[in-house]
Backbone as JSON Lines, residues from 0, in Angstrom:
{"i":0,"aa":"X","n":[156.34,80.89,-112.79],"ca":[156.75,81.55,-111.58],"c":[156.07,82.9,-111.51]}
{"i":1,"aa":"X","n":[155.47,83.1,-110.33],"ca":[155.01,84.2,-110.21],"c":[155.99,85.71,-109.94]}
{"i":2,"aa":"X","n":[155.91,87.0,-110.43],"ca":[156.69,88.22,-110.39],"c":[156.66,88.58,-109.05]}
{"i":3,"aa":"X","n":[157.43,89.3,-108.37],"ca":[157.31,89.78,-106.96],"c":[155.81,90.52,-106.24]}
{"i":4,"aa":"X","n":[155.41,91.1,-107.39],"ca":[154.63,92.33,-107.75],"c":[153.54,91.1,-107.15]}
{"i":5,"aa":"X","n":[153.06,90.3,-108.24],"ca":[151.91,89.29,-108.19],"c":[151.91,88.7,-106.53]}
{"i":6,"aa":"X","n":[153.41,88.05,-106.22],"ca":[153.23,87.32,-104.77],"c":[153.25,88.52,-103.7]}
{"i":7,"aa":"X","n":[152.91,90.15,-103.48],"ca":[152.9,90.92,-103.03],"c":[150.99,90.54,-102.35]}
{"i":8,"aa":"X","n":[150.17,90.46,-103.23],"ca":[148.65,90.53,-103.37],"c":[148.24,89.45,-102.86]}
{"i":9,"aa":"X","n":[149.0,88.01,-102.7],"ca":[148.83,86.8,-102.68],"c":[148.47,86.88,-101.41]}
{"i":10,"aa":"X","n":[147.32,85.97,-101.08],"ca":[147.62,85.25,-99.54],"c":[147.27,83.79,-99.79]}
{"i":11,"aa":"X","n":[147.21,83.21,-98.64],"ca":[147.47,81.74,-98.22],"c":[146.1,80.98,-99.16]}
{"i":12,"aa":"X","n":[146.24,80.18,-100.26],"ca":[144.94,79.72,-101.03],"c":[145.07,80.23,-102.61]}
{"i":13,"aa":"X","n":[146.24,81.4,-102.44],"ca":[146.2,81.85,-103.83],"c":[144.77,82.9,-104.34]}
{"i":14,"aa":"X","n":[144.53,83.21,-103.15],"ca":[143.56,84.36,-103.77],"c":[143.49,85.95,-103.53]}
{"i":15,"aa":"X","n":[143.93,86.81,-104.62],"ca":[144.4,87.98,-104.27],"c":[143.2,89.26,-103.56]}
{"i":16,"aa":"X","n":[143.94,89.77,-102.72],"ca":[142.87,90.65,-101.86],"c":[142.08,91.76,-103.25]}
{"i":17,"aa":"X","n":[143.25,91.94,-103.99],"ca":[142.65,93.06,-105.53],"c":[141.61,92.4,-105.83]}
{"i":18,"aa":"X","n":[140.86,91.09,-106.0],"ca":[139.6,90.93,-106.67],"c":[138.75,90.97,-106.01]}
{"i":19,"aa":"X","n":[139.01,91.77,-104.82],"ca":[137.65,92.1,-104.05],"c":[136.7,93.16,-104.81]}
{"i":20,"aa":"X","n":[135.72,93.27,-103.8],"ca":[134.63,94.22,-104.59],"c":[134.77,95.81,-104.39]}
{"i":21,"aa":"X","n":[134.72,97.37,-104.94],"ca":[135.03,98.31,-104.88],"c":[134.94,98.65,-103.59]}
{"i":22,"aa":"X","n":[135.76,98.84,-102.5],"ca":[135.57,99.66,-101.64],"c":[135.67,98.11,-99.81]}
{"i":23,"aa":"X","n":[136.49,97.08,-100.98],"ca":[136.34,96.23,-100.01],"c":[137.47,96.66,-98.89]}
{"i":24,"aa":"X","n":[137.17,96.79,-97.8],"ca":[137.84,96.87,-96.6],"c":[139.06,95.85,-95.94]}
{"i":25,"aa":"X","n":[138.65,94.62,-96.68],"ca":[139.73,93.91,-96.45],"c":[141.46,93.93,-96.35]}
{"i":26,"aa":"X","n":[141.79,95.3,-97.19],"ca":[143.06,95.16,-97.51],"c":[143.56,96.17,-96.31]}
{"i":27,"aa":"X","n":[144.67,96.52,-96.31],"ca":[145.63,97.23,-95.05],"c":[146.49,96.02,-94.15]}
{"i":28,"aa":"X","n":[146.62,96.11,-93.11],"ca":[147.41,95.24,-92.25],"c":[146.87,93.73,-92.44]}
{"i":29,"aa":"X","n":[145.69,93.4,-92.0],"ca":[145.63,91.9,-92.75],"c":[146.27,91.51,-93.67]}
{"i":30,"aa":"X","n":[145.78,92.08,-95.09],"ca":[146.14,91.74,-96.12],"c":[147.78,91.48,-96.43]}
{"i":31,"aa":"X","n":[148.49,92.48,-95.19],"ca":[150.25,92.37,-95.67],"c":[150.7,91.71,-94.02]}
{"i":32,"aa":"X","n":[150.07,91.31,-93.36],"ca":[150.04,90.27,-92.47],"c":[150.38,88.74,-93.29]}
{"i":33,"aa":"X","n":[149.16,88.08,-94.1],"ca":[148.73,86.82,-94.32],"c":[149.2,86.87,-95.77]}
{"i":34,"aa":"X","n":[150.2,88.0,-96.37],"ca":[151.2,88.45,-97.16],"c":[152.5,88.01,-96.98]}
{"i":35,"aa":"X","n":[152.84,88.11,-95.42],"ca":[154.07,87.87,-94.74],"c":[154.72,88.82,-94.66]}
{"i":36,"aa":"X","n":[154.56,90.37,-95.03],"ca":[154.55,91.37,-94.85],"c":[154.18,92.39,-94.43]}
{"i":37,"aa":"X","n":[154.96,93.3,-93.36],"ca":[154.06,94.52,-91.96],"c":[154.68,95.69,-92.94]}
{"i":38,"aa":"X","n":[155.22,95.7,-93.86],"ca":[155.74,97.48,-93.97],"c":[154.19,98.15,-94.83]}
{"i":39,"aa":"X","n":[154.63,99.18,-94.66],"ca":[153.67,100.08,-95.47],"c":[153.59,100.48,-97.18]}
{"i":40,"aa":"X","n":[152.92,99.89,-97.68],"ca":[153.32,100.36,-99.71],"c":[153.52,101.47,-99.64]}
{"i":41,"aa":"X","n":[154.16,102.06,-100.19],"ca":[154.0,103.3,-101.12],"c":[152.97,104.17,-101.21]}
{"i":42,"aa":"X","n":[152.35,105.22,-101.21],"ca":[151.2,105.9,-101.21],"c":[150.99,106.23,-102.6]}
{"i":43,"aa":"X","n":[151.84,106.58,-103.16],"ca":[151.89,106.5,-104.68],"c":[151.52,105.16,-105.73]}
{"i":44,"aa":"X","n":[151.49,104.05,-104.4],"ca":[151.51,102.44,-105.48],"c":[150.1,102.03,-105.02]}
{"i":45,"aa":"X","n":[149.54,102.56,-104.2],"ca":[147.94,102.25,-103.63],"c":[146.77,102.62,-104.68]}
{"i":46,"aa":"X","n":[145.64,101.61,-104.92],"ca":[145.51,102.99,-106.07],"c":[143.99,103.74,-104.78]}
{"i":47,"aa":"X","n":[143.62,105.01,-105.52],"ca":[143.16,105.47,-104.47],"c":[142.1,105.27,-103.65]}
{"i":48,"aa":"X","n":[141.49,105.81,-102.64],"ca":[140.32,105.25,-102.25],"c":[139.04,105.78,-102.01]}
{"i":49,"aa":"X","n":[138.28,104.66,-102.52],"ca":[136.98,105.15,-103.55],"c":[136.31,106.03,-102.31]}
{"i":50,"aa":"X","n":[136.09,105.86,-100.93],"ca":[136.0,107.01,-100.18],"c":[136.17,108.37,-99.9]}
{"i":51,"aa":"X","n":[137.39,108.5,-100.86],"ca":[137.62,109.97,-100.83],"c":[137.0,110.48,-102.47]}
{"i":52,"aa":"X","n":[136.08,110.06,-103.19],"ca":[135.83,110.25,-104.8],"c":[135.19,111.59,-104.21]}
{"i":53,"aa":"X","n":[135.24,112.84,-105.22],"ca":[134.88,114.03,-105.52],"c":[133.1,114.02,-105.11]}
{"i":54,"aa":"X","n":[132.72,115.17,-103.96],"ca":[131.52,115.07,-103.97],"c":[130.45,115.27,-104.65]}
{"i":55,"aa":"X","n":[129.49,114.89,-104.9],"ca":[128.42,115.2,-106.17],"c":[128.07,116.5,-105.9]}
{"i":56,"aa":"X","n":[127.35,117.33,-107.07],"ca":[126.47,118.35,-106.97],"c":[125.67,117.86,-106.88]}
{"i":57,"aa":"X","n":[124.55,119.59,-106.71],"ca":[122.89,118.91,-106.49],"c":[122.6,119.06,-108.29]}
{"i":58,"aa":"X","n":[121.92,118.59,-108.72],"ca":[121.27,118.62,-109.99],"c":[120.29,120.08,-110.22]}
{"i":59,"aa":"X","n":[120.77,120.36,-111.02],"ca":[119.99,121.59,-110.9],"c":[119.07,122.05,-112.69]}
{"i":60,"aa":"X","n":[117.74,122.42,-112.67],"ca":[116.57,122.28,-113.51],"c":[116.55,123.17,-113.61]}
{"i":61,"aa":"X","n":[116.56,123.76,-115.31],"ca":[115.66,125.07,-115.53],"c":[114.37,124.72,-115.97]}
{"i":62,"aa":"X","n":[113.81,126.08,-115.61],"ca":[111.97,126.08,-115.77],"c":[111.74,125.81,-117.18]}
{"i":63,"aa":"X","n":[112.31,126.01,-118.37],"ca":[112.21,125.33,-119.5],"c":[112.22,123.94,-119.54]}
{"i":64,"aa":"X","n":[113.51,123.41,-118.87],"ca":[113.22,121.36,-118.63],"c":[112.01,121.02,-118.29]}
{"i":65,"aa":"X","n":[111.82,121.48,-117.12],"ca":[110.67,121.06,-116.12],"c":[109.59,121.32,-116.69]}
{"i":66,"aa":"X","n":[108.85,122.63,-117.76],"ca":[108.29,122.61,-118.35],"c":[107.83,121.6,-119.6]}
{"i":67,"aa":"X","n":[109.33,121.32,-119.91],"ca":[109.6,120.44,-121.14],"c":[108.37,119.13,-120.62]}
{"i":68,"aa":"X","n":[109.49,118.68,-119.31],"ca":[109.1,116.88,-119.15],"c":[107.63,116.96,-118.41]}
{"i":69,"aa":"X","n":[107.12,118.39,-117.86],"ca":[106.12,117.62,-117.58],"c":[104.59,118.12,-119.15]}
{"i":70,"aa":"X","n":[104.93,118.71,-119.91],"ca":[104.3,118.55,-121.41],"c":[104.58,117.35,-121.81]}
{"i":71,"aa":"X","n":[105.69,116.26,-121.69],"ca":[105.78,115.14,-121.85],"c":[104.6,114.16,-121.24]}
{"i":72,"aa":"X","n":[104.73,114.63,-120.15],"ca":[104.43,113.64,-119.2],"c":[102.87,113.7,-119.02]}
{"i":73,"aa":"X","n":[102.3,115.17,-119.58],"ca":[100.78,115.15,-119.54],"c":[100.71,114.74,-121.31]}
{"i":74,"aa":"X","n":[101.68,114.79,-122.29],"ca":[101.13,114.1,-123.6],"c":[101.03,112.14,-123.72]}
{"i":75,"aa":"X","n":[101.7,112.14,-122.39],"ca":[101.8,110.35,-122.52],"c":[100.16,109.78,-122.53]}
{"i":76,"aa":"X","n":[100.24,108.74,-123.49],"ca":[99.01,108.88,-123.32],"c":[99.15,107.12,-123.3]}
{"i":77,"aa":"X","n":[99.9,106.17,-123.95],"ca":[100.31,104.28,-123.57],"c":[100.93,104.41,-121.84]}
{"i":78,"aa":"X","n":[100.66,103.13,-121.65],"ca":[100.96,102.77,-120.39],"c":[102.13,102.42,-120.17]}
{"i":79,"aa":"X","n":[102.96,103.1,-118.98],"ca":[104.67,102.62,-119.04],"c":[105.26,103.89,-119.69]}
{"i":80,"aa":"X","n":[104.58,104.93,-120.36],"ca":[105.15,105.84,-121.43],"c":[106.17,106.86,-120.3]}
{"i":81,"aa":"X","n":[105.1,107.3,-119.5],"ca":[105.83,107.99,-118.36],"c":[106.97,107.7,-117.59]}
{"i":82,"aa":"X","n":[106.8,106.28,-117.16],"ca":[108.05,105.89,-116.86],"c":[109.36,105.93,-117.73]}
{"i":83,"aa":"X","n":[109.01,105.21,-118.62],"ca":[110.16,105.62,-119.19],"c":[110.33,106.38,-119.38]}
{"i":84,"aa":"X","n":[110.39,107.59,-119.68],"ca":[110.97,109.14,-119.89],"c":[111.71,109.22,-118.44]}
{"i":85,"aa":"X","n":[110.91,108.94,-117.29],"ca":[111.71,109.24,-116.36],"c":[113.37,108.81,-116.19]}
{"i":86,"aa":"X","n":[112.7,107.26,-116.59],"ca":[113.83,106.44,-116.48],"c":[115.24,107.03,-117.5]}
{"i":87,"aa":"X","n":[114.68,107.51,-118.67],"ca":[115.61,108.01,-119.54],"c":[115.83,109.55,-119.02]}
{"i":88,"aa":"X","n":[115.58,110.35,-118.46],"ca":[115.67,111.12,-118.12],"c":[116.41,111.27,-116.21]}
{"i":89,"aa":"X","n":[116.66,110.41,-115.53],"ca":[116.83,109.94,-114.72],"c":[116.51,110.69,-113.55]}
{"i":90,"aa":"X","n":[114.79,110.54,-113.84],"ca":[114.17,111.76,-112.84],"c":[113.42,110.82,-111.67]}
{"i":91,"aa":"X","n":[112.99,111.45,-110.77],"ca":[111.96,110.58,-110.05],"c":[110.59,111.26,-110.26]}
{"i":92,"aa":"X","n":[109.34,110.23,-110.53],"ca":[107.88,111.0,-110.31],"c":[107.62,112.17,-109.14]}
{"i":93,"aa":"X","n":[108.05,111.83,-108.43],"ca":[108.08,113.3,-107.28],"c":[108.38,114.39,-107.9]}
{"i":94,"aa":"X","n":[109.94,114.46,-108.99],"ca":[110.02,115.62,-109.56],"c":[108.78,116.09,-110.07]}
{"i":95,"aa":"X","n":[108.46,115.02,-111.27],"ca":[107.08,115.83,-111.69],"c":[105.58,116.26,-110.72]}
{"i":96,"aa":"X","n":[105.49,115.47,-109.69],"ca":[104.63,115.82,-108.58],"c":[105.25,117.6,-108.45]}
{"i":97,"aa":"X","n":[106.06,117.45,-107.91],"ca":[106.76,119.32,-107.61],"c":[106.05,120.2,-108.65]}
{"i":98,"aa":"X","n":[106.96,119.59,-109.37],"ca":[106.77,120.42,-111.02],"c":[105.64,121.09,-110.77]}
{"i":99,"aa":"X","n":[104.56,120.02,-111.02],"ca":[103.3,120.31,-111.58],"c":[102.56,121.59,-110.51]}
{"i":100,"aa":"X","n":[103.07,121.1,-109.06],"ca":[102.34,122.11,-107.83],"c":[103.31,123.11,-107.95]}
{"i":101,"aa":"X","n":[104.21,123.42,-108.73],"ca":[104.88,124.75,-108.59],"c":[104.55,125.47,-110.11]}
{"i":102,"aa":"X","n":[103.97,124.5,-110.72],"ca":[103.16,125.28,-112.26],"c":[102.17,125.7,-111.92]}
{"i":103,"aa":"X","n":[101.16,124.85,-110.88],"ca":[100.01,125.76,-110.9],"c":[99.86,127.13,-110.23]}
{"i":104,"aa":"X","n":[100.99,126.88,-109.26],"ca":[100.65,127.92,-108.18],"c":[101.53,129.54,-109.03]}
{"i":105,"aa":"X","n":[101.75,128.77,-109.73],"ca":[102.69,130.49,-110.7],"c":[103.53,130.27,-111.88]}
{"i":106,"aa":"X","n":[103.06,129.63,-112.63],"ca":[103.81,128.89,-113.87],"c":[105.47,129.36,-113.44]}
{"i":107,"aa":"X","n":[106.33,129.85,-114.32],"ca":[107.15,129.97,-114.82],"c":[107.84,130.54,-113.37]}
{"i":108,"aa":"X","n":[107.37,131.49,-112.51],"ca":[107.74,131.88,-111.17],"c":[107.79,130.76,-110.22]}
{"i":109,"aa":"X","n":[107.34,129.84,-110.47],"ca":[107.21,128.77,-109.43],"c":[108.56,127.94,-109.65]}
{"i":110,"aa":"X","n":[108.71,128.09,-110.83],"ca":[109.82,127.09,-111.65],"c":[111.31,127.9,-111.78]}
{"i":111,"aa":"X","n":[111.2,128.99,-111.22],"ca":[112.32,129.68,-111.7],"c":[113.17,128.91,-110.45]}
{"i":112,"aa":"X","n":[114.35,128.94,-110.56],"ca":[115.1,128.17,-109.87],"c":[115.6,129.17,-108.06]}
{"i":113,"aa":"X","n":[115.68,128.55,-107.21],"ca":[115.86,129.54,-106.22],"c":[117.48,129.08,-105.7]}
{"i":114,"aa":"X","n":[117.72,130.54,-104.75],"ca":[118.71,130.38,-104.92],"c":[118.74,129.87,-103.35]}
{"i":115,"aa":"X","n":[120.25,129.14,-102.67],"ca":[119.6,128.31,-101.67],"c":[120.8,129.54,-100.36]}
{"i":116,"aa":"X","n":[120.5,128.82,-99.49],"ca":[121.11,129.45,-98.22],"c":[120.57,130.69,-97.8]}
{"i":117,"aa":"X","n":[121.12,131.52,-96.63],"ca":[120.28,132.33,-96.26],"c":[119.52,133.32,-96.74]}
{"i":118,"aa":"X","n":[118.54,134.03,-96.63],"ca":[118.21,135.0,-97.4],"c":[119.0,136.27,-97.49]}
{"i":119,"aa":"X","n":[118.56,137.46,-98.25],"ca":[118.97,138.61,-97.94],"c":[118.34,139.49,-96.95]}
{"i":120,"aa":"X","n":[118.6,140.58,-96.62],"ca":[117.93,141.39,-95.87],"c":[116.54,141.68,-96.55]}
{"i":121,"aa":"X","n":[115.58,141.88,-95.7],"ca":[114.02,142.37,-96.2],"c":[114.35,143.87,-96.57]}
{"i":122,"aa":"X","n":[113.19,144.29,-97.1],"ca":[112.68,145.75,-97.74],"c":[113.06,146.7,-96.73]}
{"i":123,"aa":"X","n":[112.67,146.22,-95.46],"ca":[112.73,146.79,-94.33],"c":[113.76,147.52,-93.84]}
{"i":124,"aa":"X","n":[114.58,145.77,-93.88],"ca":[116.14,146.41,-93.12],"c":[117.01,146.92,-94.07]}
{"i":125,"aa":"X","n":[116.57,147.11,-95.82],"ca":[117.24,147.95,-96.49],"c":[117.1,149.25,-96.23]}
{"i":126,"aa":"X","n":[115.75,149.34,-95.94],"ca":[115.39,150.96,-95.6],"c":[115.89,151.21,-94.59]}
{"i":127,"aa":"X","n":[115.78,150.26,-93.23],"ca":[116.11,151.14,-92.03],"c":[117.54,151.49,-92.25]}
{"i":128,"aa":"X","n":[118.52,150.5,-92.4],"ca":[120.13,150.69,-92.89],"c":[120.27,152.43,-94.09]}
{"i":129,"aa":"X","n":[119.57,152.46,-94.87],"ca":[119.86,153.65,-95.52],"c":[119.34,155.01,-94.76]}
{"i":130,"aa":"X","n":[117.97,154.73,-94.1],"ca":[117.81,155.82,-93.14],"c":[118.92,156.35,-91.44]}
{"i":131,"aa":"X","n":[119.32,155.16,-91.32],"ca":[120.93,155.37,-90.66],"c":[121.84,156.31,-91.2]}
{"i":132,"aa":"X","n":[122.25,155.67,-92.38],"ca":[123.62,156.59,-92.6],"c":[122.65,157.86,-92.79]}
{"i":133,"aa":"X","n":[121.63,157.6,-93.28],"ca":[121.06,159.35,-93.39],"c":[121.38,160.66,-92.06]}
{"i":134,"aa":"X","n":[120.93,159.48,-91.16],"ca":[120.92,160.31,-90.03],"c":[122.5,160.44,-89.82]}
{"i":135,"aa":"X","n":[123.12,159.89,-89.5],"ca":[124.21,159.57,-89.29],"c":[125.07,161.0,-89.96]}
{"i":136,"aa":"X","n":[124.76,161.11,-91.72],"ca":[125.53,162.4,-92.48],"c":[124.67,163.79,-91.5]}
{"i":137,"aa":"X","n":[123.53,163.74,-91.42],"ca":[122.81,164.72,-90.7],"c":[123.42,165.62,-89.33]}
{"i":138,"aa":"X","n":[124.19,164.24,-88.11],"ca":[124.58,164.93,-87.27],"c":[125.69,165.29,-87.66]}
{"i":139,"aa":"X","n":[126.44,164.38,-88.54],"ca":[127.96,165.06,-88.61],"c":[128.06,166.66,-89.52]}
{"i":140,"aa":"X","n":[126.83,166.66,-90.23],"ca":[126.41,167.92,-90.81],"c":[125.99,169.0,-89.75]}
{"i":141,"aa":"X","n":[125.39,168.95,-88.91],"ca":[125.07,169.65,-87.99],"c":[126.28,169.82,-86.88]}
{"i":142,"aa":"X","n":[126.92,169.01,-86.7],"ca":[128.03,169.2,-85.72],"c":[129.09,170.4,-86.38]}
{"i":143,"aa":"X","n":[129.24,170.05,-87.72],"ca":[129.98,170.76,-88.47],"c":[129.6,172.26,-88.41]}
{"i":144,"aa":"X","n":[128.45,172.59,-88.53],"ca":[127.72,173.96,-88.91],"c":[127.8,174.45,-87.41]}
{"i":145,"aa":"X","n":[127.77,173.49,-85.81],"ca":[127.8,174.31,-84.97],"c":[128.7,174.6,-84.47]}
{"i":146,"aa":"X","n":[130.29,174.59,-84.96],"ca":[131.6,174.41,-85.06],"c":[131.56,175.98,-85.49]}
{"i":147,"aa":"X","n":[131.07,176.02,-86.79],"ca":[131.33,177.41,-87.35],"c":[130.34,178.06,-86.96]}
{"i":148,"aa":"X","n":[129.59,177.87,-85.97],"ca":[128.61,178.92,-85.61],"c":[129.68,179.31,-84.45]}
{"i":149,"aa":"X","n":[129.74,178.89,-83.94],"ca":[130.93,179.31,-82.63],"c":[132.1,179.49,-83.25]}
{"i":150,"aa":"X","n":[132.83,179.69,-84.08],"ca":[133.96,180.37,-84.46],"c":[133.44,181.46,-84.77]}
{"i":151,"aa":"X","n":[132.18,181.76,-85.87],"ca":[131.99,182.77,-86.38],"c":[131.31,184.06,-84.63]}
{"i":152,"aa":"X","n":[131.51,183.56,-83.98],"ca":[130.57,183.96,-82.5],"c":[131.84,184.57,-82.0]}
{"i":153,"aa":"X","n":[132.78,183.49,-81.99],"ca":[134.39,184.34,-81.76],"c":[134.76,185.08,-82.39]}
{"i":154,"aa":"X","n":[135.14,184.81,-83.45],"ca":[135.43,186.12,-84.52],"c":[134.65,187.16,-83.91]}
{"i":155,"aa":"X","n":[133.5,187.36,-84.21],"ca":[132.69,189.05,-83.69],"c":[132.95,189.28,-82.78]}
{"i":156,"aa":"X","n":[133.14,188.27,-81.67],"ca":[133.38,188.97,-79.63],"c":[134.31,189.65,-79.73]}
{"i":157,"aa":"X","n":[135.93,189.17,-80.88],"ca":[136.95,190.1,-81.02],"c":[136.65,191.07,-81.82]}
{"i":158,"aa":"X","n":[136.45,190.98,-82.93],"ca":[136.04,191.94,-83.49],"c":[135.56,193.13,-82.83]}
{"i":159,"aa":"X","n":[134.53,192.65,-82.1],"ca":[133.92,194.09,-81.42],"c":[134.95,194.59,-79.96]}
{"i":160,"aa":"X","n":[135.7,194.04,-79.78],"ca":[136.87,194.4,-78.69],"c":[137.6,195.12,-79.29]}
{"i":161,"aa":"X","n":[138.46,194.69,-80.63],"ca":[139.33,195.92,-81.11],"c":[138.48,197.13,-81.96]}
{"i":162,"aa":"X","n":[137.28,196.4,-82.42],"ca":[136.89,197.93,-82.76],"c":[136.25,199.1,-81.67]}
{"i":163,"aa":"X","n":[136.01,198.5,-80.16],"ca":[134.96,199.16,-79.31],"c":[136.37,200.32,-79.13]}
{"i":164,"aa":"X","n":[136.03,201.38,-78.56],"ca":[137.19,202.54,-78.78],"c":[137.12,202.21,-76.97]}
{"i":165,"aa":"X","n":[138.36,202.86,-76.68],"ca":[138.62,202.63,-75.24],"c":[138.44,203.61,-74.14]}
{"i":166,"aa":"X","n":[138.41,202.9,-73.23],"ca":[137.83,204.2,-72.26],"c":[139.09,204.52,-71.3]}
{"i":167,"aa":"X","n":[139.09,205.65,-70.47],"ca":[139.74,205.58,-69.64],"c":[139.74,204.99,-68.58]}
{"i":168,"aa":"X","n":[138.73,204.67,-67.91],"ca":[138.66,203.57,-66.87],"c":[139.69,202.27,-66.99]}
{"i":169,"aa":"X","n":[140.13,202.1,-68.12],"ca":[140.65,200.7,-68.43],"c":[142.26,201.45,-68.21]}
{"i":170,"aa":"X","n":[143.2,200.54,-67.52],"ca":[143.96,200.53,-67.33],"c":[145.41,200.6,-68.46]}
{"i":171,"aa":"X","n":[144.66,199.85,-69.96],"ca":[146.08,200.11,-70.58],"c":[145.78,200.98,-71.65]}
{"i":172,"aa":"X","n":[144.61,202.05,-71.41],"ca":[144.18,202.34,-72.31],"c":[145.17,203.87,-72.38]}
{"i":173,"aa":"X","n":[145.37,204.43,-73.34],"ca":[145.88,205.35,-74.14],"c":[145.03,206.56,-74.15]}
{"i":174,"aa":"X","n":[146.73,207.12,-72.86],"ca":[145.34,208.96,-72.87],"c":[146.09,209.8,-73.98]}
{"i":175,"aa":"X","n":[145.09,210.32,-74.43],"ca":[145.41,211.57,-75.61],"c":[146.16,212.47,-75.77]}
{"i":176,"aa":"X","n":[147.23,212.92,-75.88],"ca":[148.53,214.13,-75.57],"c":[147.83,214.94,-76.17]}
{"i":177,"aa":"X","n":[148.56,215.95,-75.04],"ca":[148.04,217.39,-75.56],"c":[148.97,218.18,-75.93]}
């Protein structure tokens, strides 16, 4: 007698939808249709799906490897030798095609690994950006100094008012007792 579990997978012929091949599409509502069953499993009893598997990185070479395999690859000297390294190495000949046009054109600089997405700012727009704030401290420096040039401009206009001695013409000015 078959377990509940087992006649769950079953359809009509006795052949279970699980021995399909990774990523077979067959299973969902069909499968619990021609089951004799519409509810939904468990999300926890599914196992998961190979569609959602973790995305790959890119593979990434230092200029020592690349150096390495293609000294390999110029010491091969039997036929098939090259390949296999690749094959054991699980490279494609293109890599070493690269390789080789990024050795000649600057050994070890050619090979150094780059870094990907946008660039940084050029030489340029570092300079122009620092000659900004330059200017930038400049006026607020100058605004500052003509702040105290005109206070110090006030200060003296009074200054020279209470020290100028007064005349009589002026109305609150202070006549001399005799």
């Amino acid at each position: 007698m078959l377990e509940p579990k087992e006649m769950m997978g079953m359809v009509s012929g006795g052949v279970s939808f699980a021995e399909g091949a990774v990523g077979d599409r067959r299973e969902g509502l069909a499968a619990r249709v021609s089951a004799g069953t519409t509810a939904r499993p468990h999300p926890e009893a599914s196992p998961p799906a190979p569609e959602l598997a973790e995305r790959p990185t890119r593979r990434r070479f230092s200029a020592e490897y690349k150096l390495r395999m293609l000294r390999a690859a110029d010491s091969a000297s039997r036929p098939g030798e090259i390949e296999a390294m690749l094959r054991r190495e699980g490279l494609y000949s293109s890599h070493l095609t690269a390789w080789g046009k990024q050795r000649d054109a600057g050994a070890l600089v050619g090979l150094a690994p780059r870094q990907r997405g946008p660039k940084g700012p050029s030489v340029e727009q570092v300079e122009l950006a620092a000659l900004r704030r330059r200017l930038e401290r400049a006026e607020a420096d100058l605004q500052a100094a003509r702040r105290v040039i005109e206070v110090q401009g006030n200060v003296s206009a009074l200054l020279e008012e209470l020290m100028a001695p007064k005349s009589a013409t002026e109305p609150d000015a202070q006549r001399p007792k005799r």
